[in-house]
Backbone atoms as SQL, in Angstrom:
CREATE TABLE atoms (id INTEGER PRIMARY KEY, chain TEXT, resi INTEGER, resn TEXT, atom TEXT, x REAL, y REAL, z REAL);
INSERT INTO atoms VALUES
  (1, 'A', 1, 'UNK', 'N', 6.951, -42.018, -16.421),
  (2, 'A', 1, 'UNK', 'CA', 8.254, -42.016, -17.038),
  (3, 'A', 1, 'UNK', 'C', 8.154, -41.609, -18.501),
  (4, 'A', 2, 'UNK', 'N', 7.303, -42.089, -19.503),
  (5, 'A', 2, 'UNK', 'CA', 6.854, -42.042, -20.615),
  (6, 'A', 2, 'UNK', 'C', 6.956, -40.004, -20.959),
  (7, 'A', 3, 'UNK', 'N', 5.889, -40.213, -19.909),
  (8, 'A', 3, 'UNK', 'CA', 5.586, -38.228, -19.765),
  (9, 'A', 3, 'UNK', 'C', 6.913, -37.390, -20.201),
  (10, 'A', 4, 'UNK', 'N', 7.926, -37.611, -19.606),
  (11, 'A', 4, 'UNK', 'CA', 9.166, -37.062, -18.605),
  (12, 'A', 4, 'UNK', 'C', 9.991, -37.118, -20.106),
  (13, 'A', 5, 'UNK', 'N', 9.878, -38.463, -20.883),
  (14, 'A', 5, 'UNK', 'CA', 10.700, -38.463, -22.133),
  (15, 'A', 5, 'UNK', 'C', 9.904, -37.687, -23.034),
  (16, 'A', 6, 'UNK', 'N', 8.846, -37.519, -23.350),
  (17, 'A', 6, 'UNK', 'CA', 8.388, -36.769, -24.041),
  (18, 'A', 6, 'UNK', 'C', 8.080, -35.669, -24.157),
  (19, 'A', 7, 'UNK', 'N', 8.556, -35.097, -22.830),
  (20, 'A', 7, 'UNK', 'CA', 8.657, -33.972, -22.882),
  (21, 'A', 7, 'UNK', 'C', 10.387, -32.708, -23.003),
  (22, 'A', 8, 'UNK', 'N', 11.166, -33.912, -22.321),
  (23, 'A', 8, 'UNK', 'CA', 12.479, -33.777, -22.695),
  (24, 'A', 8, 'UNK', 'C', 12.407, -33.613, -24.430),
  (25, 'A', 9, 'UNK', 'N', 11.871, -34.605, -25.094),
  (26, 'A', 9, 'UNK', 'CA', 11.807, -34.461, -26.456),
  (27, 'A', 9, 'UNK', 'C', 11.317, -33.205, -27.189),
  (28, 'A', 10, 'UNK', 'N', 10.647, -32.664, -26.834),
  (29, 'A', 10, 'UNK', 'CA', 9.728, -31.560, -27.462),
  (30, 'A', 10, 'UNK', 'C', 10.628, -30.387, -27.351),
  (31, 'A', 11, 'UNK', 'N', 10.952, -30.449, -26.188),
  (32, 'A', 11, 'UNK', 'CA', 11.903, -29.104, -25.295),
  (33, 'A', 11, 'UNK', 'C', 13.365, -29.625, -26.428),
  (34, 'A', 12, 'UNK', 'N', 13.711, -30.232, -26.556),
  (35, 'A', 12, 'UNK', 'CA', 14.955, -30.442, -27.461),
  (36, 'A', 12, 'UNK', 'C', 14.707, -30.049, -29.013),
  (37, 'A', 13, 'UNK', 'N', 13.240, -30.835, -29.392),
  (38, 'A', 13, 'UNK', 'CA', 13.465, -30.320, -30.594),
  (39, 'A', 13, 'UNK', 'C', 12.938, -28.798, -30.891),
  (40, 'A', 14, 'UNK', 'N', 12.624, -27.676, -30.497),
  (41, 'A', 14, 'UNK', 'CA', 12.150, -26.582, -30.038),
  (42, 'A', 14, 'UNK', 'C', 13.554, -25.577, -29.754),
  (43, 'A', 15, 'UNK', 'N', 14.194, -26.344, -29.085),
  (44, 'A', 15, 'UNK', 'CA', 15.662, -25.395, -29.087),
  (45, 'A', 15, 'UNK', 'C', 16.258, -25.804, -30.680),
  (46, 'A', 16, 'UNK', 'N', 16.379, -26.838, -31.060),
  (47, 'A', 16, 'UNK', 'CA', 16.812, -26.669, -32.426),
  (48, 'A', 16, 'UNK', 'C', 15.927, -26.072, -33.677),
  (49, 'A', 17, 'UNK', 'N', 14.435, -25.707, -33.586),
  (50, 'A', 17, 'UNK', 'CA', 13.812, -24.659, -34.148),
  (51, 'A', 17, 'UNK', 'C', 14.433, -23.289, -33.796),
  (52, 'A', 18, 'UNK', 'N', 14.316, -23.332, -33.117),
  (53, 'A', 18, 'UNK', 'CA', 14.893, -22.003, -32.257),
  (54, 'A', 18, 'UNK', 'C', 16.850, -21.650, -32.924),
  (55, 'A', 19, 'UNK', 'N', 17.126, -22.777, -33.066),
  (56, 'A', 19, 'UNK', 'CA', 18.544, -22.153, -33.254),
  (57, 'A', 19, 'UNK', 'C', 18.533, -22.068, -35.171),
  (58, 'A', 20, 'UNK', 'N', 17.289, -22.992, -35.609),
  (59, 'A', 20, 'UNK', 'CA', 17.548, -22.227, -36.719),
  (60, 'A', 20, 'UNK', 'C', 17.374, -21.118, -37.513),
  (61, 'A', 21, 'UNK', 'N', 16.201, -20.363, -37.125),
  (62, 'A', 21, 'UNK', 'CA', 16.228, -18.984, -37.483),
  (63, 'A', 21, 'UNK', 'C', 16.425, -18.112, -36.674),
  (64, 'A', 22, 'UNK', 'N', 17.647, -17.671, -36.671),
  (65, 'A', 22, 'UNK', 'CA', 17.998, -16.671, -35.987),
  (66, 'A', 22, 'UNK', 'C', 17.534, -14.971, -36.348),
  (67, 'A', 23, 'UNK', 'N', 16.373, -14.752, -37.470),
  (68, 'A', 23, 'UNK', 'CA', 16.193, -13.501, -37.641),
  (69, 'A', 23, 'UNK', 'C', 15.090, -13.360, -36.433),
  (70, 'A', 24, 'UNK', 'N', 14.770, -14.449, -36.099),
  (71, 'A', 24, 'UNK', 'CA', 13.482, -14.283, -34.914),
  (72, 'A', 24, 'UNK', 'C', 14.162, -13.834, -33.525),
  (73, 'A', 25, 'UNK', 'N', 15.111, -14.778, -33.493),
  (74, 'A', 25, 'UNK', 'CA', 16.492, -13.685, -32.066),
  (75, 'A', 25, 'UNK', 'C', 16.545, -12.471, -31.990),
  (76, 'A', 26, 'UNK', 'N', 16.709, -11.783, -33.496),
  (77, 'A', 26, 'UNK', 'CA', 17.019, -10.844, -33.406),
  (78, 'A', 26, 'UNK', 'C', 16.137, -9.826, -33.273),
  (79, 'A', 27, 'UNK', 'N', 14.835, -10.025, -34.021),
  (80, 'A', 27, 'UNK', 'CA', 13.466, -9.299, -33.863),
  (81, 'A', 27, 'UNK', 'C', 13.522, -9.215, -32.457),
  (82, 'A', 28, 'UNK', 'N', 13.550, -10.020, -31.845),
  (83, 'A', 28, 'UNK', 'CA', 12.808, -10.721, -29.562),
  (84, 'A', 28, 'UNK', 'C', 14.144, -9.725, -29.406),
  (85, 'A', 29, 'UNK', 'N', 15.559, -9.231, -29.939),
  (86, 'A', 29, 'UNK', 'CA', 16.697, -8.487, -28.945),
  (87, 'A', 29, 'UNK', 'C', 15.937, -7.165, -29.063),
  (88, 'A', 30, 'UNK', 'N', 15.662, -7.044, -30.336),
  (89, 'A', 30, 'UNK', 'CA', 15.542, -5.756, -30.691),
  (90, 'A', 30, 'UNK', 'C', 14.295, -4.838, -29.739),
  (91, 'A', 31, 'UNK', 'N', 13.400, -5.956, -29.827),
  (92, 'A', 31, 'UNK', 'CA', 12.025, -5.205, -29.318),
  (93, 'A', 31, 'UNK', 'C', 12.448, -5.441, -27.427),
  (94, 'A', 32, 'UNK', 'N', 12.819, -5.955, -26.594),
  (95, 'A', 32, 'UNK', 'CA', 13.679, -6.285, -25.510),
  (96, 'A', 32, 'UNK', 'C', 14.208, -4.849, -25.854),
  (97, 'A', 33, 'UNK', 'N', 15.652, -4.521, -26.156),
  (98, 'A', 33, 'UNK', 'CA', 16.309, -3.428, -26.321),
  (99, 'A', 33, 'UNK', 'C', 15.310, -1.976, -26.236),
  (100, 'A', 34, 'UNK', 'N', 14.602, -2.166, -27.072),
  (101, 'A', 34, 'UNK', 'CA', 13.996, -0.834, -26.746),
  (102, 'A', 34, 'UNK', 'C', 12.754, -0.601, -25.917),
  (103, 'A', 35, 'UNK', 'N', 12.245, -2.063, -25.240),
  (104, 'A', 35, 'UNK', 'CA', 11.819, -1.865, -24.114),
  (105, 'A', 35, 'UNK', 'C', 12.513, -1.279, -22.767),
  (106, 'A', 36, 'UNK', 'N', 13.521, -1.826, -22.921),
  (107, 'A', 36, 'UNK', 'CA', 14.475, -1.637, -21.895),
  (108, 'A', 36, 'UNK', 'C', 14.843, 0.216, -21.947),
  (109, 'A', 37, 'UNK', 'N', 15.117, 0.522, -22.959),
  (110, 'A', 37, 'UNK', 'CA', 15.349, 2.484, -23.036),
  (111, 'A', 37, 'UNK', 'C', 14.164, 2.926, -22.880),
  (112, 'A', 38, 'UNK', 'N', 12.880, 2.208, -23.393),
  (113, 'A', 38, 'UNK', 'CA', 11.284, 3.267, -23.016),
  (114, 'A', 38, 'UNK', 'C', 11.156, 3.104, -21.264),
  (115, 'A', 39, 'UNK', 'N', 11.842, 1.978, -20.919),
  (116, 'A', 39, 'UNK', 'CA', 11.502, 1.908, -18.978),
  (117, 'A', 39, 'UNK', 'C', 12.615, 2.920, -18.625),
  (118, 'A', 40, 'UNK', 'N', 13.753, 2.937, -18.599),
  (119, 'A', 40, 'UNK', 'CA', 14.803, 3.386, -18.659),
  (120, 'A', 40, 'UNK', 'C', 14.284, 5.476, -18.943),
  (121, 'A', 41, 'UNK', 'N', 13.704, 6.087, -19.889),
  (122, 'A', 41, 'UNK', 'CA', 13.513, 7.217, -20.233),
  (123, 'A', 41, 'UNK', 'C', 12.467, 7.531, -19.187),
  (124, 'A', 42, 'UNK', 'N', 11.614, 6.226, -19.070),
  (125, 'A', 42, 'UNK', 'CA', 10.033, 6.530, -18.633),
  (126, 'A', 42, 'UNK', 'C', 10.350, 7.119, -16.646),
  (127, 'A', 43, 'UNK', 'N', 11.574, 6.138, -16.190),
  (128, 'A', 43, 'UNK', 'CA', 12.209, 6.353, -14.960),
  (129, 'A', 43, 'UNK', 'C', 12.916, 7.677, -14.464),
  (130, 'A', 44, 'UNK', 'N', 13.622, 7.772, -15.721),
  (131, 'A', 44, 'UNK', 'CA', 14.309, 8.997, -15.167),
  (132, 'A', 44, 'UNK', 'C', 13.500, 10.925, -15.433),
  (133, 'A', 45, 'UNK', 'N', 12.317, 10.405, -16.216),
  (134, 'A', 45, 'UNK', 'CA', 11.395, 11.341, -16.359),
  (135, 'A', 45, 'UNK', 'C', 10.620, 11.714, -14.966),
  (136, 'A', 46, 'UNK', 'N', 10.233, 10.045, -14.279),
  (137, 'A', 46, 'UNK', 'CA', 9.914, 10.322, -13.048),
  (138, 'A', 46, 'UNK', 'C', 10.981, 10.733, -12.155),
  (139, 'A', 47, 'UNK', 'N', 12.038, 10.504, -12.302),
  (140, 'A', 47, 'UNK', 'CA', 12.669, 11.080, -10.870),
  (141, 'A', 47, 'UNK', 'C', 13.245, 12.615, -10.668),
  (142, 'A', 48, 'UNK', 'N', 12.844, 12.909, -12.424),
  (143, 'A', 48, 'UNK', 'CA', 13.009, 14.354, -12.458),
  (144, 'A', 48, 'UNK', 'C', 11.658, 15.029, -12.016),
  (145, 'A', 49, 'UNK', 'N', 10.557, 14.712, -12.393),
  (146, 'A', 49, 'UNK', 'CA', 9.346, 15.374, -12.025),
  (147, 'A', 49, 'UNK', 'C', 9.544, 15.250, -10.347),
  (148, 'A', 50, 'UNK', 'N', 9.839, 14.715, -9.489),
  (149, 'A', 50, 'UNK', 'CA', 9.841, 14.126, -8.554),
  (150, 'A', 50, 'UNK', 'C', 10.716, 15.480, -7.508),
  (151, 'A', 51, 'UNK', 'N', 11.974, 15.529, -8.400),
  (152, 'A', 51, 'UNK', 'CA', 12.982, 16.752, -7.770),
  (153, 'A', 51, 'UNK', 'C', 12.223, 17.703, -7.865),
  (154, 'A', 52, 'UNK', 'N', 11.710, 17.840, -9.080),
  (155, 'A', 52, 'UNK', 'CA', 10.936, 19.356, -9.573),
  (156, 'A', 52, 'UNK', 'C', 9.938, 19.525, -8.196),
  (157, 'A', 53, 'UNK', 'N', 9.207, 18.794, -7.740),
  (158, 'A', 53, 'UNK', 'CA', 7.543, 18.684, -6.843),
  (159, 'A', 53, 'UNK', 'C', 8.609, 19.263, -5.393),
  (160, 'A', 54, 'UNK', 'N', 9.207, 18.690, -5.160),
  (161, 'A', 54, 'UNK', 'CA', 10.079, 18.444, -3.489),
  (162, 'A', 54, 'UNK', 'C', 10.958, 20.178, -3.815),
  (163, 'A', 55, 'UNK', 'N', 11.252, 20.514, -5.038),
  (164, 'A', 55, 'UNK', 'CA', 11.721, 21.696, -4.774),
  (165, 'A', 55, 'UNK', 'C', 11.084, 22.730, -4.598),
  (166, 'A', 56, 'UNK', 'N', 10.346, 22.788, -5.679),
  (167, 'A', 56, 'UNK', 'CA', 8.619, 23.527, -5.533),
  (168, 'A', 56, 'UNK', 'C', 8.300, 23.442, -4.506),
  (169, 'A', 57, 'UNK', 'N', 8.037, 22.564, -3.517),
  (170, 'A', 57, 'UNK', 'CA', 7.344, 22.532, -1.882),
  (171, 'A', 57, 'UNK', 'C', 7.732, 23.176, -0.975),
  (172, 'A', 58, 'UNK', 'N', 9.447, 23.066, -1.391),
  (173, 'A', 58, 'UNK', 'CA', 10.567, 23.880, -0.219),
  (174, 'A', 58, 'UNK', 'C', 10.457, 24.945, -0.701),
  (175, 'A', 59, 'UNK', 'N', 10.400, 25.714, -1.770),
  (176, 'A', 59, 'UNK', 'CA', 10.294, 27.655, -1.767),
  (177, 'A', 59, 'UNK', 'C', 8.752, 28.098, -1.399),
  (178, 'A', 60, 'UNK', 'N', 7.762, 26.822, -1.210),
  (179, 'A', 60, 'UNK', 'CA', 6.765, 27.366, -0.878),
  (180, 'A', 60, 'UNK', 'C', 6.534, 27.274, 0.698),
  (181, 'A', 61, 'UNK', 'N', 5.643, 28.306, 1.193),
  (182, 'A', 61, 'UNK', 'CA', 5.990, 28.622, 2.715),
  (183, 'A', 61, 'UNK', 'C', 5.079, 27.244, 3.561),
  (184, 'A', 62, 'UNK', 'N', 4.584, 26.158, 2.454),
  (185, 'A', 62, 'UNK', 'CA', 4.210, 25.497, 3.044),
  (186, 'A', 62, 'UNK', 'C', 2.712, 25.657, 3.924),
  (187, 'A', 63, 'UNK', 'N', 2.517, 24.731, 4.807),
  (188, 'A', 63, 'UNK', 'CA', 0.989, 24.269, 4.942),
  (189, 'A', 63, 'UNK', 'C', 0.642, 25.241, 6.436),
  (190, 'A', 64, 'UNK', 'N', 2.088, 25.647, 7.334),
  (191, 'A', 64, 'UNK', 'CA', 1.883, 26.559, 8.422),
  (192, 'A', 64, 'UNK', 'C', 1.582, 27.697, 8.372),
  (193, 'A', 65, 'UNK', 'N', 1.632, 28.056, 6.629),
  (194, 'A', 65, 'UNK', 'CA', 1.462, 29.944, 6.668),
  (195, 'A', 65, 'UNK', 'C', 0.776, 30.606, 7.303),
  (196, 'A', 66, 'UNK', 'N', 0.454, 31.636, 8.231),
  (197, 'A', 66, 'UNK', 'CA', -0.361, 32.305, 8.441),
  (198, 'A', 66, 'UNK', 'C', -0.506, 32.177, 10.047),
  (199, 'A', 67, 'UNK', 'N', -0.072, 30.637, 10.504),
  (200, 'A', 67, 'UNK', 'CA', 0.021, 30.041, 11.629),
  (201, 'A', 67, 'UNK', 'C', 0.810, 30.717, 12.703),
  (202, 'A', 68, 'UNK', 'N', 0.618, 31.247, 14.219),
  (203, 'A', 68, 'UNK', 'CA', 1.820, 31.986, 14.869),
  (204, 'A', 68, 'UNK', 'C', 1.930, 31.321, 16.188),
  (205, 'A', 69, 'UNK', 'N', 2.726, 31.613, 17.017),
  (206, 'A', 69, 'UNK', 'CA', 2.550, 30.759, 18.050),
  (207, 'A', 69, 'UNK', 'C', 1.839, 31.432, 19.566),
  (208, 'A', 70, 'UNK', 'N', 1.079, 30.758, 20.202),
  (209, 'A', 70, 'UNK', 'CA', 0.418, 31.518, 20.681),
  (210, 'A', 70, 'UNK', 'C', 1.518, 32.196, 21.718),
  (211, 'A', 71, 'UNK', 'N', 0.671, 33.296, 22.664),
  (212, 'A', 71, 'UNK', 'CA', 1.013, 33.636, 23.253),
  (213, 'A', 71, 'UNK', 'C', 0.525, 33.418, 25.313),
  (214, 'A', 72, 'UNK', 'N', -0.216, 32.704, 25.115),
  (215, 'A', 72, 'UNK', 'CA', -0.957, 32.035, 25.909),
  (216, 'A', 72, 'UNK', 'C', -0.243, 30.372, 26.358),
  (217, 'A', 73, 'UNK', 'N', 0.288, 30.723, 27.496),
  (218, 'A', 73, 'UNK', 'CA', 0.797, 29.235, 27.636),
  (219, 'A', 73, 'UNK', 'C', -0.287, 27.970, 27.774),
  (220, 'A', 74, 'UNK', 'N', -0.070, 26.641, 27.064),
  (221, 'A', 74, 'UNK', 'CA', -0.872, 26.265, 27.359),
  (222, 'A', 74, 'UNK', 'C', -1.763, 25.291, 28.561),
  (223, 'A', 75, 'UNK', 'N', -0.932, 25.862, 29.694),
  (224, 'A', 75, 'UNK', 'CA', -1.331, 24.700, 31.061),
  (225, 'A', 75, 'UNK', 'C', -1.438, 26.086, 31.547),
  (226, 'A', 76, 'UNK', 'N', -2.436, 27.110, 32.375),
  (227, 'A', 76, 'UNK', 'CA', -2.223, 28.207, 33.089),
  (228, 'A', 76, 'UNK', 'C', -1.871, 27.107, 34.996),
  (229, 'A', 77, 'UNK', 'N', -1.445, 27.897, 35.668),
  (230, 'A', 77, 'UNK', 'CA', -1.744, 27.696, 36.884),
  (231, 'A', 77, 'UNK', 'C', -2.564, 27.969, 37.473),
  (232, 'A', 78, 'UNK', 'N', -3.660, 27.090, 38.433),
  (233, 'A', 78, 'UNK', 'CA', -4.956, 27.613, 39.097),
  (234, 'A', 78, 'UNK', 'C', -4.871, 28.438, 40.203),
  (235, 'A', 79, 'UNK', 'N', -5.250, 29.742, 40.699),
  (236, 'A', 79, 'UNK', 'CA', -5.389, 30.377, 41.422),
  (237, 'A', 79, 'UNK', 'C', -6.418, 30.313, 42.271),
  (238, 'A', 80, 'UNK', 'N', -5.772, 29.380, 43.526),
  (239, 'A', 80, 'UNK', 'CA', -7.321, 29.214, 44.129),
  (240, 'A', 80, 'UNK', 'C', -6.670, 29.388, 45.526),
  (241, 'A', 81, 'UNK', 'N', -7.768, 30.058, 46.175),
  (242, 'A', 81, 'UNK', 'CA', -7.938, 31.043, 47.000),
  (243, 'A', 81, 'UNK', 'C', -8.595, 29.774, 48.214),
  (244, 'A', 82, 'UNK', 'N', -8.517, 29.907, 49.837),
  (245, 'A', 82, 'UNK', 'CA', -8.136, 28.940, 50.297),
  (246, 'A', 82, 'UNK', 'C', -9.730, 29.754, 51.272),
  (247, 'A', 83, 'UNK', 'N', -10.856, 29.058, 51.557),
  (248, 'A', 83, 'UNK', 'CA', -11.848, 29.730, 51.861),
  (249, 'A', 83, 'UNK', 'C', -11.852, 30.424, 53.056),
  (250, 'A', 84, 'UNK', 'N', -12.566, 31.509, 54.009),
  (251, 'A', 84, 'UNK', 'CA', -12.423, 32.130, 54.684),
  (252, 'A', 84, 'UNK', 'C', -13.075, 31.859, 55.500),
  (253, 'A', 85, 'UNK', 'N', -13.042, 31.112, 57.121),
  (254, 'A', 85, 'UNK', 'CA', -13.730, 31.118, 57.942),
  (255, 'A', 85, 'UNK', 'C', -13.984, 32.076, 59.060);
C-alpha cells in the first residue's frame, strides 16, 4: 500500500514540474513536428520511387522476351501399330 502512495506522489509532483516550464513543451512539439514531416517526406518519396520501378517494368518487354510458343504440342499421340501374326 505504502508503494502505491508513493508512487501516486512522484507521478503528481512530476506533472507539476512539467506544467511549469513550458519552454520544454515546446522544444518536445517542435522536434515531434518535424519528425512527423521527415516520416511524412521520407513516405511519399517512397511511393513515388515505387510508381517510377512498376512503370519502368511495364514499358519493359519484361522477363519472356525472346520466349515463343512452341509449335510442338505438348502430349503427342502414340502410334502404335497392333503386331502381325
Amino acid at each position: 500500500m505504502i508503494p502505491v502512495v508513493v508512487l501516486l506522489l512522484l507521478l503528481l509532483v512530476e506533472e507539476a514540474v512539467a506544467l511549469g516550464e513550458p519552454q520544454l513543451c515546446y522544444i518536445l512539439d517542435a522536434i515531434l513536428f518535424l519528425y512527423g514531416i521527415v516520416l511524412t517526406l521520407l513516405y511519399c518519396r517512397l511511393k513515388i520511387q515505387v510508381r517510377k520501378a512498376a512503370v519502368a517494368y511495364q514499358k519493359s518487354d519484361g522477363i519472356y522476351t525472346g520466349l515463343s510458343p512452341r509449335n510442338q504440342e505438348t502430349y503427342e499421340t502414340l502410334k502404335h501399330e497392333k503386331p502381325r501374326e
